[in-house]
Every structure is written in structure tokens, then in C-alpha cells.
N, C-alpha and C positions, 0 to 999 in steps of 0.2 A: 553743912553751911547752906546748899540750895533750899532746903528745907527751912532754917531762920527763915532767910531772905523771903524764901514765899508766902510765911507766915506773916510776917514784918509788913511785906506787900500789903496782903490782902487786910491787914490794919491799916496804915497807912493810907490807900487809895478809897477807902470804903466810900468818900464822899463822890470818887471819879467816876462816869459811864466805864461800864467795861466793854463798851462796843464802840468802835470809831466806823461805822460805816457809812456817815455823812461825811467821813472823807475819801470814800469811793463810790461814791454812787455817778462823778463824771466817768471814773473805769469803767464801771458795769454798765451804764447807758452805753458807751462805746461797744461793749461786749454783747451786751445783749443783741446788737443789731445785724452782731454775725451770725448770731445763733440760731435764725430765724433766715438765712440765704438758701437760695436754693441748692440742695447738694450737686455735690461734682465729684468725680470717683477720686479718691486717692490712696495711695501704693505705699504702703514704710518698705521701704529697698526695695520697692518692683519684685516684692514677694507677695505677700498677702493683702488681697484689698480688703477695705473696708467697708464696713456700712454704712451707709450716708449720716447715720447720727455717728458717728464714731470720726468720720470722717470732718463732721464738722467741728470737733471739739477740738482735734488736729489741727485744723487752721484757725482758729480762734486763738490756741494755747502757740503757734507760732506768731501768728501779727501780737501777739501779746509780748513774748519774749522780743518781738524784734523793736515792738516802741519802747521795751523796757530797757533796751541793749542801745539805742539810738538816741532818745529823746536827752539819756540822763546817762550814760554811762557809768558805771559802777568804776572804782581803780584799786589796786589794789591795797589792803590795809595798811598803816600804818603798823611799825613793829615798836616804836620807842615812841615815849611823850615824856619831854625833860628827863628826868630824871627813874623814870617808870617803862619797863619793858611792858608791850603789848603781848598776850596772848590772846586770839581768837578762836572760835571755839566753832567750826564748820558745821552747820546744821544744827547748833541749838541755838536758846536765844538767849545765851549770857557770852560774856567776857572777861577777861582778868588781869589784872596790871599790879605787876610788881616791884616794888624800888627799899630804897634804905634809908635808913637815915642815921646819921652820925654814928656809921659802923655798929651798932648796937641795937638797931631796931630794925626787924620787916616790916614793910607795911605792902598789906595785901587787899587790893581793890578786887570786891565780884561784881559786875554791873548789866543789869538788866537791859534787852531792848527795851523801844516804848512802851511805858504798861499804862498810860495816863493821857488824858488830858485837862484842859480848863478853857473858855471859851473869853477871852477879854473883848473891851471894845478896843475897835480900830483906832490909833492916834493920828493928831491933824487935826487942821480945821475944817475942811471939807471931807472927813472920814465917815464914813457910815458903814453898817454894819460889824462883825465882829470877827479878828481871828482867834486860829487855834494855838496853844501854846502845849507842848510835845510834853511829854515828862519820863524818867528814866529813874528807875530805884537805885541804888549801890550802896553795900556795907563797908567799910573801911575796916580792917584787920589791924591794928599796933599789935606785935608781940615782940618779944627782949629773948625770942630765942633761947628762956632758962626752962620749958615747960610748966609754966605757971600760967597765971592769966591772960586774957588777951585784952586789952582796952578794943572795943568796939562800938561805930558809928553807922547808925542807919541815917542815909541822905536822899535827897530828892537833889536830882539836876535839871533847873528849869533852864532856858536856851540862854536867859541872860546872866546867871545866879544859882549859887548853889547854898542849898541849906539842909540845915541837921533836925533830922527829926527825936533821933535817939541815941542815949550812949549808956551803955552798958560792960561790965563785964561777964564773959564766959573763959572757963578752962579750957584749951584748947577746943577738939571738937565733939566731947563732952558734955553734952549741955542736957538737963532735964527736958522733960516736955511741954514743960511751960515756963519758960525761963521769965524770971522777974526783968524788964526790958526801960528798968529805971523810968519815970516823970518824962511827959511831954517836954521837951527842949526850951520852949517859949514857956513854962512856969518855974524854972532854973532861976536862980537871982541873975540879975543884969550882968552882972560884972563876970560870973560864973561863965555865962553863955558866951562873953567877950571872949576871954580867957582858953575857952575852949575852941573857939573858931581860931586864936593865933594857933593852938597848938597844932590843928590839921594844918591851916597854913602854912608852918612851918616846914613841914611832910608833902608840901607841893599839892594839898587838897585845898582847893580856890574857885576862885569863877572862873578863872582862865581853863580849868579842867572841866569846867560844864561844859566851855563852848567847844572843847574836843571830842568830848562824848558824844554831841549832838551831831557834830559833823560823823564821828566814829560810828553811829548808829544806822545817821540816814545811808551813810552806803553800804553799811553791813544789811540795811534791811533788801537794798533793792538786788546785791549780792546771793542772800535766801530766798529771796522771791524767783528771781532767775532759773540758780539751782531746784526750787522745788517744780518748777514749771518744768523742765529739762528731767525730769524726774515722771512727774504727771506723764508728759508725754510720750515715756519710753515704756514706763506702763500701758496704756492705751493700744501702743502699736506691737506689741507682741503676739 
């Protein structure tokens, strides 16, 4: 299934930048301006010192975990959403939620951290300039638990709105190498595309579930950022 989803991805988002680094470049200005202080000796447990570049990367990768642990604090995940257990997935960048429906059906959410953006204008009257709006993949799984098909939905969750890019079926997890991934969603007849957005909604798949995911993400992300710093660092100092 990561493998759909990444492939699905890298269709789906082909029109997105795959770099967000104009949304760090306030970080790395910050950053940069340690990188360049004058060294000062420092000790991991008053064993081995280090070299003064080694030494700098050290305080850098801590003033960095400590605005990241302070500014914004991370909490911890969320385990249920209505009707859908959470599983979080520690050090990668997916997720997964699972729930039921009318005793006869799984339905199994896999959902991407941010792999997207798109840049709108600012609203208001006196708005200028533009922001960023975040985007998140996720395939929705229906299956009737008899080992036959699975109805499947590839979605986009934008922060106010959720929608369907694809629906297809595969057998279980089974699938050729280029699975036929049915018509764009928007050339579906009207009624068609109605029709199928009740049936997720009726599964608890809605707008109300973007704006969890969105919440679910941002703190998942700054959760792996932490971690991989706390990581970096203990590499370094050995």
C-alpha cells in the first residue's frame, strides 16, 4: 500500500514545488548566525571534547531543539478521532486510522505528512501578499472483510476541505504494477461524484477530518523534528 500511495503521490502533486524551503529560510537565517560565533570548548559528559566545528553544530542543534520545545510545544498524539483509532507511526512519515462501519465494513485510512503546497492570495481588504496552504495525501481502504475487493479513494486534505482525487478498486494487497486508477474524480458525472462523497461521509471521511489531520500533522511534524535533532546530536557527540 506505501507504494500505491507514493505512486498516486507523485501523480497527484506533480503540479506542487517539492521544496518548501521559503518556509524556512526565517529558521535558517536564525541558524545560520550561530554557525558563524566564535567557538567555545564543549564537553558531551565532561568526557570528550570537541572541535570547535563540531562544537558549534552542538549548540546550534540545542538552541534549535530548545525554540522548538518552547516556542511551540509538541503534546502528545491523539489516539481516537470519532469514531477512528489513531495509529502513529514513530519516525516515519505516515499514519493510520482505523474504524467500521455498520459492523461489516473496515475502513482504513494511510495518511501522509505534508507532501504539498499551493500559494493563495491573502483575504480582506487590506490583505496583501499571499499565504501557504499545507496539503496532505491519504488513501481511504472500504473492504467487507470477505477477501475480495477493496473500494479505494485517493484524497487530498486541504486545511479547510477535503477532496477526492481517485477511486478505484484493488484486491486486497495485490495489485499489478500499474494498476488502472479509474478517471480523474472531477470528469465523473455530477451526481456520480455527489453520491460518492455521501458514501465517505457516511465512513466519518469529511471536512471535519481535514482539519484533524492538519492539526495531527503539525504536531507530528515538529514531534520528528525534535526526535531527529535529539538523534543528530547524539551522533555528533560520540
Amino acid at each position: 500500500m506505501a507504494r500505491l500511495i507514493r505512486t498516486a503521490t507523485r501523480t497527484l502533486l506533480s503540479s506542487f514545488s517539492s521544496s518548501t524551503s521559503s518556509l524556512l529560510q526565517s529558521r535558517n537565517a536564525i541558524t545560520s548566525s550561530f554557525l558563524f560565533q566564535s567557538p567555545r570548548p564543549y564537553s558531551a559528559d565532561n568526557k570528550v571534547t570537541k572541535s570547535p566545528f563540531e562544537a558549534n553544530i552542538l549548540r546550534i542543534i540545542d538552541k534549535e531543539i530548545d525554540y522548538q520545545s518552547e516556542y511551540a510545544p509538541p503534546y502528545q498524539p491523539e489516539t481516537r478521532f470519532h469514531s477512528f483509532t489513531v495509529e502513529d507511526r514513530s519516525g516515519e512519515q505516515w499514519m493510520i486510522m482505523r474504524g467500521k462501519y455498520d459492523d461489516i465494513e473496515d475502513v482504513k485510512l494511510e495518511v501522509t505528512m505534508f507532501d504539498g503546497y499551493v500559494t493563495v492570495p491573502k483575504l480582506g481588504d487590506d490583505a496583501s501578499g499571499e499565504d501557504v496552504r499545507l496539503h496532505i495525501s491519504f488513501i481511504v481502504d472500504v473492504s467487507k472483510g470477505d477477501g475480495g475487493e477493496n473500494l479505494e479513494f485517493l484524497c487530498s486534505a486541504w486545511p479547510d476541505r477535503l477532496e477526492i482525487q481517485k477511486v478505484y478498486l484493488l484486491r486486497g494487497e495485490k495489485m499489478p504494477g500499474r494498476p488502472y486508477m479509474g478517471p480523474d474524480f472531477r470528469k465523473l458525472n455530477k451526481e456520480l461524484q455527489k453520491r460518492l462523497r455521501e458514501y465517505l461521509e457516511a465512513r466519518g471521511v469529511n471536512d471535519e477530518l481535514s482539519f484533524f489531520l492538519h492539526d495531527y500533522m503539525l504536531n507530528k511534524d515538529r514531534i520528528e523534528l525534535i526526535q531527529w535533532l535529539g538523534k543528530v546530536k547524539s551522533f555528533v557527540e560520540k
